[in-house]
C-alpha positions as CSV (number, residue, x, y, z in Angstrom):
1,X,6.4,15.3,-30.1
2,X,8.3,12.2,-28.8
3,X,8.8,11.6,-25.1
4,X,11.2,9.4,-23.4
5,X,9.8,6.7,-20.7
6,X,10.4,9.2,-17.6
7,X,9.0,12.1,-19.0
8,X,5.3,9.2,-20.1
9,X,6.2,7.9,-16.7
10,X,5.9,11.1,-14.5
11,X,3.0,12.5,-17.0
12,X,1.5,8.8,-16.2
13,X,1.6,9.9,-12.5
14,X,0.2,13.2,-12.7
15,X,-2.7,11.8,-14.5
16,X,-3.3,9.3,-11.9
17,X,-2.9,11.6,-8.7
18,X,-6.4,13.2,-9.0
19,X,-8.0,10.0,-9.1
20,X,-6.7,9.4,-5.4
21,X,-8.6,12.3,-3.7
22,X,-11.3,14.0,-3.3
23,X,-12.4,17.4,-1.1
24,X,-13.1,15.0,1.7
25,X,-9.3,13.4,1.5
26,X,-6.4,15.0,3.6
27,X,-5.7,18.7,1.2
28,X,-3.0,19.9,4.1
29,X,-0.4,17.1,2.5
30,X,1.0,16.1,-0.4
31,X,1.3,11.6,-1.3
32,X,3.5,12.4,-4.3
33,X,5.9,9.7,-2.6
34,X,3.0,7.3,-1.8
35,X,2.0,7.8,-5.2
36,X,5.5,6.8,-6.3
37,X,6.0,4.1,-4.2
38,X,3.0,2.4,-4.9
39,X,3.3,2.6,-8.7
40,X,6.7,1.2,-8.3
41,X,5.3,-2.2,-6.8
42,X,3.9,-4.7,-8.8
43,X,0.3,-6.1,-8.0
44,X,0.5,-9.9,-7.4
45,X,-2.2,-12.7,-8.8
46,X,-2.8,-14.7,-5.8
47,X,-6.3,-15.7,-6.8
48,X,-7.0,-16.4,-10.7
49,X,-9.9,-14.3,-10.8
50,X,-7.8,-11.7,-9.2
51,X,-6.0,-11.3,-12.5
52,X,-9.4,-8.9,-13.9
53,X,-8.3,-6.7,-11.3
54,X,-4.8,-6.3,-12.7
55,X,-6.3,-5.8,-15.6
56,X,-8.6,-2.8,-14.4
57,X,-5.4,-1.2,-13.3
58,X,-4.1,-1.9,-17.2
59,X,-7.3,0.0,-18.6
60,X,-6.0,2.9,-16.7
61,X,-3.2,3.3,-19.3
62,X,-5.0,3.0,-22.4
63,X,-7.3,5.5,-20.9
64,X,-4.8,7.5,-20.7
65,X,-2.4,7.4,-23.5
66,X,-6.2,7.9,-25.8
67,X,-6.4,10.8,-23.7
68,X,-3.2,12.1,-24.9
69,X,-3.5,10.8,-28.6
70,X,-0.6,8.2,-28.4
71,X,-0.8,4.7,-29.1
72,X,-1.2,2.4,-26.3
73,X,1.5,0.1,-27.0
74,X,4.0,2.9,-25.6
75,X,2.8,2.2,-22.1
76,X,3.9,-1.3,-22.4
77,X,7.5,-0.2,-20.9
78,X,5.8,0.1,-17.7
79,X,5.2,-3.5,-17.2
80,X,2.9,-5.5,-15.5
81,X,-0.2,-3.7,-13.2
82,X,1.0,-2.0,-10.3
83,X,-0.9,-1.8,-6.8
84,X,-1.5,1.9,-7.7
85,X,-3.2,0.9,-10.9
86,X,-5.1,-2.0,-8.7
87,X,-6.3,0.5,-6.0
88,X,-7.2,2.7,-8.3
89,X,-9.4,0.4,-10.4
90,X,-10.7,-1.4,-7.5
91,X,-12.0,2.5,-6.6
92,X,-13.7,2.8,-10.2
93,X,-15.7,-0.7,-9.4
94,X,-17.1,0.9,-6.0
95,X,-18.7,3.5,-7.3
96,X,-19.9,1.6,-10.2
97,X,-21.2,-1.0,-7.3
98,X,-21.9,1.6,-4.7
99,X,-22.6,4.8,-6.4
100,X,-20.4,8.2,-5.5
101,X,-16.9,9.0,-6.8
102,X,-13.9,7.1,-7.8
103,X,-11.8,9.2,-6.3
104,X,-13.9,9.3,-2.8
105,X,-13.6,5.5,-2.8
106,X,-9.8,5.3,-3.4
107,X,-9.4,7.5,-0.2
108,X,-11.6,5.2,1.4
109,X,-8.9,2.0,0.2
110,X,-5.9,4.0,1.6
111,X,-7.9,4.5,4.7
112,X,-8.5,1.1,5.3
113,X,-5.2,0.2,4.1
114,X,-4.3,3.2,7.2
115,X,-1.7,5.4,4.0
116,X,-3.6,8.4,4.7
117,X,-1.1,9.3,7.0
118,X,2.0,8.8,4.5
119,X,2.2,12.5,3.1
120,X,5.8,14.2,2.2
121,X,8.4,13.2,2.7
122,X,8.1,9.6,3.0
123,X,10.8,8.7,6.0
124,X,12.3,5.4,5.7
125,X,10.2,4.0,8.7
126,X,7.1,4.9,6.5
127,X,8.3,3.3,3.2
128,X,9.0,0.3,5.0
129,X,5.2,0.6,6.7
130,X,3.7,1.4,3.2
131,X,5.7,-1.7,1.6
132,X,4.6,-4.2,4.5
133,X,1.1,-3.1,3.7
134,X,1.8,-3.6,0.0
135,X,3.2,-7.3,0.8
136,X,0.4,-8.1,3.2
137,X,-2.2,-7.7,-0.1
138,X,-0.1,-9.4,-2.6
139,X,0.3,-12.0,-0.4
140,X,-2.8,-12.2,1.1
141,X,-1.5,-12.2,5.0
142,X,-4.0,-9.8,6.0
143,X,-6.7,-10.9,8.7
144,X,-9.0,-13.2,7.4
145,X,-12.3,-10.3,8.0
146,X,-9.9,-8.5,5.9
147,X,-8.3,-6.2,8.4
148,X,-5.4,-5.3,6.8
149,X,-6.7,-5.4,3.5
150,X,-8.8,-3.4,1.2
151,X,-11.6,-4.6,2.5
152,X,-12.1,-5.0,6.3
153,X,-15.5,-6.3,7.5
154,X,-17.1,-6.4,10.9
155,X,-19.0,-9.4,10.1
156,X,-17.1,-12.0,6.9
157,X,-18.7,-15.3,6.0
158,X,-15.4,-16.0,4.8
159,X,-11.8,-15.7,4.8
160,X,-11.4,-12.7,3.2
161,X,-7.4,-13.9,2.8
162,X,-9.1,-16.8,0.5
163,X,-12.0,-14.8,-1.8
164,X,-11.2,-12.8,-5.1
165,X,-11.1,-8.9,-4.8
166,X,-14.4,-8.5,-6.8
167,X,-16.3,-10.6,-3.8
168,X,-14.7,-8.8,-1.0
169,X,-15.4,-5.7,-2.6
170,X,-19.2,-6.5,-3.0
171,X,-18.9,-7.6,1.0
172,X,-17.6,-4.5,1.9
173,X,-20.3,-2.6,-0.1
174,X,-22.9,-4.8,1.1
175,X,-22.2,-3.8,4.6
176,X,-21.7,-0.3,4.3
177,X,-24.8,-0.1,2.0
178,X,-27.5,-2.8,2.9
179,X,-30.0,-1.6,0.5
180,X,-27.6,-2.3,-2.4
């Protein structure tokens, strides 16, 4: 059976929706315009290291087209990693780090990122809200403890604004969990 790119596209999506949420996460609304929205933006290298995050978002695709017994190179037309892919591979490395569920730990990124709120319809006051968050990662002008970011901390040694994902992440857990 051969698809076209919106027909992988929109199967790519509904793949990647359940890895948002979990029976904690907000069941009364629907993000299928968050989702959208977010896949639509491209994650941005700011930091070198940064770029194993993009990657982690990339994994997601082989993932899936194996799932689905197609090649990988048909998810190439998507381009580079989106902030979607990002978020959602960032969420995979917390519970690797922290222990619990992917999906628990993404809802935990768009809390801290405050997109909990953005269920359907997306207005245009919230698009615009959900891309200034967007822009404030990619170009690292969130608060330096990370307010604003994935990652907010009560206590940074650091500008967050200035560290690689994979170390604010491990701050983040650090604080949350102390015994890790």
């Amino acid at each position: 059976m051969r698809r076209d790119n919106s027909t992988l596209k929109e199967d790519y999506l509904r793949w990647l929706e359940p890895l948002l949420r979990d029976e904690y996460s907000n069941q009364d609304g629907t993000y299928w315009d968050l989702l959208n929205v977010m896949f639509e933006k491209e994650f941005v290298v700011v930091i070198a290291m940064d770029e194993n995050r993009a990657v982690d978002g990339l994994g997601l695709r082989v993932e899936f087209a194996r799932e689905h017994r197609l090649q990988p190179e048909i998810m190439k037309f998507l381009g580079a990693s989106t902030f979607l892919e990002v978020l959602i591979g960032l969420s995979r490395r917390m519970a690797f780090v922290a222990g619990g569920a992917a999906p628990g730990w993404a809802w935990q990124l768009l809390d801290n990122l405050e997109l909990t709120r953005m269920t359907d319809p997306l207005t245009r006051h919230k698009e615009r809200k959900v891309h200034e968050v967007m822009d404030a990662i990619n170009t690292r002008t969130y608060n330096p403890d990370g307010t604003g970011g994935f990652f907010p901390l009560a206590w940074p040694d650091d500008d967050q604004t200035q560290i690689e994902l994979w170390y604010q992440l491990n701050a983040y857990v650090a604080e949350l969990h102390p015994e890790h």
